[in-house]
C-alpha positions as CSV (number, residue, x, y, z in Angstrom):
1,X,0.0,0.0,0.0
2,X,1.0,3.5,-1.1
3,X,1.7,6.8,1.9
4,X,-0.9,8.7,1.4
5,X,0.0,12.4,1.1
6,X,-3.2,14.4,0.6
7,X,-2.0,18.1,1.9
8,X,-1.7,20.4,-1.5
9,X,1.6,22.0,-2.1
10,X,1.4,25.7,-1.3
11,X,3.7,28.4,-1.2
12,X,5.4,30.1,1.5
13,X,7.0,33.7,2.5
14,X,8.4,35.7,5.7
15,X,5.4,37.6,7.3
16,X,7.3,39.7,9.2
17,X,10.4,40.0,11.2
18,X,12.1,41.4,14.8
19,X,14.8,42.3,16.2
20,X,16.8,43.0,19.6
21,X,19.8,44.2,20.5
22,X,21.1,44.9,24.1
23,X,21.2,47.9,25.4
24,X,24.8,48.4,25.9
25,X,27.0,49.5,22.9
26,X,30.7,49.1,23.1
27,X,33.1,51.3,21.0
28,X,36.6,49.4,19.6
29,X,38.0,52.2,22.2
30,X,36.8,49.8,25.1
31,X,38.4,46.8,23.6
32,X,41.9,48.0,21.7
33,X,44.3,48.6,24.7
34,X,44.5,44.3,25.7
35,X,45.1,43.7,22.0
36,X,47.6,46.7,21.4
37,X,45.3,48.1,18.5
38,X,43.5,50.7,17.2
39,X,40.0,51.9,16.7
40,X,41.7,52.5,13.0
41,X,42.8,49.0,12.4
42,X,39.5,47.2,13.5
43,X,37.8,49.7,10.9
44,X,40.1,48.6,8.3
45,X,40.1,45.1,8.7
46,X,36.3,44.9,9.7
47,X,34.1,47.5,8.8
48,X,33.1,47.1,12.5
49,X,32.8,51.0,14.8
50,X,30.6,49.4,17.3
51,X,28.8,46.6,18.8
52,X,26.5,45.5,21.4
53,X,26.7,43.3,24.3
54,X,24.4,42.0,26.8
55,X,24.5,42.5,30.5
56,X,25.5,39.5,32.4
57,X,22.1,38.9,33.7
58,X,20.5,38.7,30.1
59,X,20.4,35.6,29.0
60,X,20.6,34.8,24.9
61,X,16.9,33.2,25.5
62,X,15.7,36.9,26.6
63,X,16.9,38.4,23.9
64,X,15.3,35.9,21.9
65,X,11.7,36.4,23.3
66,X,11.6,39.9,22.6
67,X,12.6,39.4,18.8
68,X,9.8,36.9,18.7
69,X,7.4,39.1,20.4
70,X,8.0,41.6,17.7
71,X,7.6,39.7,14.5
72,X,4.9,37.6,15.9
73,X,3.0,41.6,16.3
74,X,3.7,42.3,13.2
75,X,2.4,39.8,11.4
76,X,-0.8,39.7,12.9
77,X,-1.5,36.7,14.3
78,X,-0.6,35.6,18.1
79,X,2.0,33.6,20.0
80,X,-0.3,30.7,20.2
81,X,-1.2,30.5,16.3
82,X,2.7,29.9,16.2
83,X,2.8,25.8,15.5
84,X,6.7,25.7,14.9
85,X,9.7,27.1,16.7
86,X,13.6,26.8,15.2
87,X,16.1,28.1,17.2
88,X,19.5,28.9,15.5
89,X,22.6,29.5,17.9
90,X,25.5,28.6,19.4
91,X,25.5,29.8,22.5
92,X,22.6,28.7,24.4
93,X,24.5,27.5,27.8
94,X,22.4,24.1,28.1
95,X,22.9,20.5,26.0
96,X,19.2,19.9,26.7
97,X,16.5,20.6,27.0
98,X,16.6,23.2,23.7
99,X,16.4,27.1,23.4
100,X,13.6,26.4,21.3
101,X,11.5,24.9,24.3
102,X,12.3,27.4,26.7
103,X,10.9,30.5,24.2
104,X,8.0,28.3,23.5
105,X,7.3,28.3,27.1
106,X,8.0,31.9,27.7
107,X,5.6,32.8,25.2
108,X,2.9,30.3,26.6
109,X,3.1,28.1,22.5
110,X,1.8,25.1,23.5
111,X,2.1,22.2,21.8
112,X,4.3,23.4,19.1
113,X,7.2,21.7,17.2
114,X,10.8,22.8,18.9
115,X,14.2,22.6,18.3
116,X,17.7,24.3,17.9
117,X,20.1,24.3,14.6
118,X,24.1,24.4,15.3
119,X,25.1,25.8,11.8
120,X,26.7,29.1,13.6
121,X,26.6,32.2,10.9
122,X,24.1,29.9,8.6
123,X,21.9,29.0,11.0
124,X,19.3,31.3,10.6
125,X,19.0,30.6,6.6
126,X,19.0,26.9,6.9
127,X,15.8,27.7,9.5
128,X,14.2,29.6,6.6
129,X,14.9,27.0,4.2
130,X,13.0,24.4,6.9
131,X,10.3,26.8,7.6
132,X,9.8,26.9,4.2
133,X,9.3,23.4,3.2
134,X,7.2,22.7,6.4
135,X,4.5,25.1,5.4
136,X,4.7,24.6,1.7
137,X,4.3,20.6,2.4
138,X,1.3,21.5,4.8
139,X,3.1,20.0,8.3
140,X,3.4,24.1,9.9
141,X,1.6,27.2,8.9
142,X,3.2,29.2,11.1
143,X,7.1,28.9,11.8
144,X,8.6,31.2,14.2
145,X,12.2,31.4,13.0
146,X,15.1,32.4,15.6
147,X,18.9,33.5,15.1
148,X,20.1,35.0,18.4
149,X,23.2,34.4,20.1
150,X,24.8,35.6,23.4
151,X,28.7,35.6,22.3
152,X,30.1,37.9,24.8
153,X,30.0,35.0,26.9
154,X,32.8,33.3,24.8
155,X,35.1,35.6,23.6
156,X,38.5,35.9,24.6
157,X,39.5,39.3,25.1
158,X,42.9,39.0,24.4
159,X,42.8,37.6,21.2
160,X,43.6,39.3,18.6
161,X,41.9,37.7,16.0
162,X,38.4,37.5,17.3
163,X,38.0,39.8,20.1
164,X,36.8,42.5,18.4
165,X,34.6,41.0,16.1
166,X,31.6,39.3,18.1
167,X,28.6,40.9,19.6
168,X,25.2,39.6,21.0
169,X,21.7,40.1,19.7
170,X,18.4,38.7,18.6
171,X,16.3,38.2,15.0
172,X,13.2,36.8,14.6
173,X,10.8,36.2,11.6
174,X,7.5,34.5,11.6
175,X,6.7,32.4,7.8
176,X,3.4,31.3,6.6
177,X,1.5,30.6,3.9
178,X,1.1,32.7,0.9
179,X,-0.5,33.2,-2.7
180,X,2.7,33.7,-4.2
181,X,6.1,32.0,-4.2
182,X,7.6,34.1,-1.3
183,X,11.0,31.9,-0.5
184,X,13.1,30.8,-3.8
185,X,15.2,27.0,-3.2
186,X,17.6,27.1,-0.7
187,X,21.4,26.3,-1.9
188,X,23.3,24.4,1.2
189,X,26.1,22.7,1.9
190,X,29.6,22.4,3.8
191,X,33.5,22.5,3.0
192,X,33.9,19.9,6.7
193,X,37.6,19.9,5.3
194,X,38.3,23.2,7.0
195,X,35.9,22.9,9.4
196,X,37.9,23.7,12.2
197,X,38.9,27.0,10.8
198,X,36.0,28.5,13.3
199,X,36.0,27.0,16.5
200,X,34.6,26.9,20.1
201,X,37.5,24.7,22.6
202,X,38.1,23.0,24.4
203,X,35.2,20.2,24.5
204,X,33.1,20.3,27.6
205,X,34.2,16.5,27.6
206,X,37.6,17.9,29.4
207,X,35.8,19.3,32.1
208,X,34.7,15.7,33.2
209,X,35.4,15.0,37.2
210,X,39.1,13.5,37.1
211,X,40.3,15.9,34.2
212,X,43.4,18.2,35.0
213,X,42.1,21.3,35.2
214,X,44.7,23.2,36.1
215,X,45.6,24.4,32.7
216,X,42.0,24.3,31.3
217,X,40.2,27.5,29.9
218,X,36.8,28.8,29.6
219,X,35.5,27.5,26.3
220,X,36.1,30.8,23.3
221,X,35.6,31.2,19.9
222,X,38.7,30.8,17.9
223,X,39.4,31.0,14.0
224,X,42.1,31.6,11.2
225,X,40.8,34.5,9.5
226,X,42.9,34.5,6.6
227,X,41.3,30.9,6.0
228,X,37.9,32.0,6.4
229,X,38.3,35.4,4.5
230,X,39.6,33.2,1.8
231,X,36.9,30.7,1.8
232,X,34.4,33.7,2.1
233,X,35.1,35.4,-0.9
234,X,36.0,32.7,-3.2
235,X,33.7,29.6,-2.3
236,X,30.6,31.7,-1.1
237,X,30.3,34.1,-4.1
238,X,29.6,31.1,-6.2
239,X,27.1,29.7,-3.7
240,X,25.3,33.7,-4.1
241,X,25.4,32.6,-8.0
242,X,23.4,29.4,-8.0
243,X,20.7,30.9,-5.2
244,X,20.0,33.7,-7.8
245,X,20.0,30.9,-10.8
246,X,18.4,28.5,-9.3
247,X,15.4,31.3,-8.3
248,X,14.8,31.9,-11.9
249,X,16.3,35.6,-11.5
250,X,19.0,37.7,-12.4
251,X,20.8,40.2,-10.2
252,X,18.7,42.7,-11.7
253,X,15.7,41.4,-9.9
254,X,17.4,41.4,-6.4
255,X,16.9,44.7,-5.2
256,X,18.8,44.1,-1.2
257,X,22.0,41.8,-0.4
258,X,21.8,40.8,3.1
259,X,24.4,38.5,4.2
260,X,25.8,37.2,7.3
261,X,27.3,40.2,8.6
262,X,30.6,38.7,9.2
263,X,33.3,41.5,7.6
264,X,32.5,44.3,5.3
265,X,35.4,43.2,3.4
266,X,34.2,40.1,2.6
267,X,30.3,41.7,1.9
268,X,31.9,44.4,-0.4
269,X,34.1,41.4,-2.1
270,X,30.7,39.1,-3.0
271,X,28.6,41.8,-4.4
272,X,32.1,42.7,-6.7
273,X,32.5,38.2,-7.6
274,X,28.5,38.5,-8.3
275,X,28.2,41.3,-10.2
276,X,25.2,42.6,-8.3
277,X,23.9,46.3,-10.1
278,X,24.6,49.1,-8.3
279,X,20.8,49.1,-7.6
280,X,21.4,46.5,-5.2
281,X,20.5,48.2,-1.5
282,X,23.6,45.8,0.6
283,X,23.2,45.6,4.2
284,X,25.6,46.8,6.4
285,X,24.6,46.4,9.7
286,X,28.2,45.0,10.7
287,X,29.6,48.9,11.2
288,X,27.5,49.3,14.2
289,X,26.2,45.9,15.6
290,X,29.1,43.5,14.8
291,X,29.6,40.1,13.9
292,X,26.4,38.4,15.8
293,X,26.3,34.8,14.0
294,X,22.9,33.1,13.4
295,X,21.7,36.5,14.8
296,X,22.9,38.6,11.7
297,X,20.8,37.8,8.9
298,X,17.9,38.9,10.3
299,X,19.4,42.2,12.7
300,X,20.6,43.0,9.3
301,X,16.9,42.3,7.6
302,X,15.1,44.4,10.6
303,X,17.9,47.7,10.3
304,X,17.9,47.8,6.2
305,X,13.8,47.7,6.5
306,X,14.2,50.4,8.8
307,X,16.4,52.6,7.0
308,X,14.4,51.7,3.7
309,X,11.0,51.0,3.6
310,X,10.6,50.9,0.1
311,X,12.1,47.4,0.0
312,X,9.5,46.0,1.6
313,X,7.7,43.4,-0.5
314,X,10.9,43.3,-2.8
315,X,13.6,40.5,-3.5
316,X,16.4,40.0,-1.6
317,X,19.5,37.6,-1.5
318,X,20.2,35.9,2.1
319,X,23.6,34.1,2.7
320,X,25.0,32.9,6.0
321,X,28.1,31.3,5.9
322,X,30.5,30.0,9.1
323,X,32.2,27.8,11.3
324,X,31.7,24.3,9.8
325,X,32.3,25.6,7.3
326,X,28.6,26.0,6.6
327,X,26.5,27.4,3.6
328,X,22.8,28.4,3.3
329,X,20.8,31.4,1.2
330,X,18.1,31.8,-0.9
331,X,16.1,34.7,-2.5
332,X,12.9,35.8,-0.1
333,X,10.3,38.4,-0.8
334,X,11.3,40.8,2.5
335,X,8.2,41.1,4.3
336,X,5.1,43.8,3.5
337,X,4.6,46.8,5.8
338,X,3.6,45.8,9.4
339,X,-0.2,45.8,9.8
């Protein structure tokens, strides 16, 4: 006997989206004088003039719910029409039970679908790529989607390779059904030969009763960044190229670039490699909110709206990219005016 599958295919697209960032904005001026820099230098390699942190008492989980709480406003509906939660991070503090759980409870979901994607920077756009097919297949009609990440908690602020780069924040979008196609195919993938060019160490296995601990450190981001840059701008501009292709588009139909905001370097280098029009709107939250991992995408969706609010209901281009190394984009129709 055959499955029987009798939900219609339907279409899909982002409703609306959220975003949080804490409170407290640190300058490069707080951070240069451990790593013998310059506010000058960070600018040059990074893009990056500020960032934000969270107090010690805010949790990456907060910061989530009050993304949420946002997008799931602004598109209309409430917290309890929300059948499907994904969670992309890296830094929520607990193996199990998931983020995903915890926000569902906060926001009294009941019953709902949870659970938490490790794919760092790409995180967020392989949860759109999920959220999409769950609703276009019929098994969700509303997917709350997640990035948020609490990195302050694992930087090490004497290295001078990452120190200066990572921040804390929160994104949130809410997708659901639509008339039109709303999210183009998702291109994904992995180059696992480098994928300890980004890493968090050591294992939590090494903190096991009966380990030496005496020369054991806080787990903290780590990562060869001429590796990555590399990777970045070679490897990923070819991933932008197949999204856009595979969409049935050109670069003239994308009217905003929003990548992971990882480097301005490496964002002006893709939209040079893929020959995206000058029309293109690029997102550039990096300069003033930092590298903030699965949280980037959509801080980055949320400030460009904000600053231009004639792209809503237009195309734009997402790719994350990150430790793994990991890959994820696709074209999206940015969300319509909030009701």
């Amino acid at each position: 006997m055959t499955i029987k599958f009798t939900t219609p295919t339907q279409n899909a697209r982002i409703l609306s989206v959220g975003a949080y960032r804490p409170p407290r904005v640190v300058p490069n001026s707080e951070l240069v004088e451990r790593i013998d820099s310059s506010d000058e230098w960070i600018q040059q390699r990074t893009g990056i003039q500020t960032r934000h942190w969270a107090d010690a008492d805010e949790s990456v989980t907060d910061m989530a719910v009050k993304a949420s709480k946002i997008a799931i406003d602004r598109a209309g509906i409430t917290a309890q029409d929300i059948d499907t939660i994904i969670f992309a991070t890296i830094t929520y503090p607990y193996q199990t039970p998931s983020a995903s759980t915890e926000v569902a409870l906060r926001l009294d979901i009941k019953n709902a679908a949870a659970f938490d994607i490790s794919a760092a920077c790409a995180g967020f756009s392989y949860g759109v790529g999920l959220a999409n097919d769950m609703v276009r297949s019929g098994s969700a009609k509303y997917v709350l989607v997640i990035g948020a990440e609490k990195i302050s908690d694992f930087i090490d602020l004497d290295d001078r390779a990452t120190s200066f780069i990572f921040a804390d924040g929160a994104g949130a979008v809410v997708i659901g059904q639509s008339q039109d196609v709303g999210i183009g195919p998702t291109v994904q993938g992995s180059d696992v030969e480098n994928r300890e060019a980004i890493a968090m160490v050591p294992s939590w296995i090494d903190y096991k009763p009966g380990s030496d601990l005496n020369n054991l450190a806080w787990p903290v981001i780590h990562q060869e960044g001429q590796k990555v840059f590399r990777w970045a701008v070679y490897e990923v501009a070819k991933v932008g190229k197949e999204i856009i292709e595979n969409s049935g588009l050109t670069p003239s139909d994308i009217a905003a670039f929003i990548p992971h905001q990882a480097n301005e370097r490496i964002i002006d280098s893709l939209t040079k490699s893929m020959e995206l029009p000058d029309s293109v709107v690029v997102a550039r939250d990096i300069r003033t909110t930092g590298n903030t991992s699965a949280a980037s995408i959509p801080l980055a969706m949320d400030a460009l709206l904000q600053e231009h609010p004639e792209l809503h209901g237009k195309n734009a281009l997402l790719i994350g990219f990150g430790a793994g190394l990991v890959y994820a984009g696709q074209v999206v129709e940015l969300p319509p005016q909030p009701r």
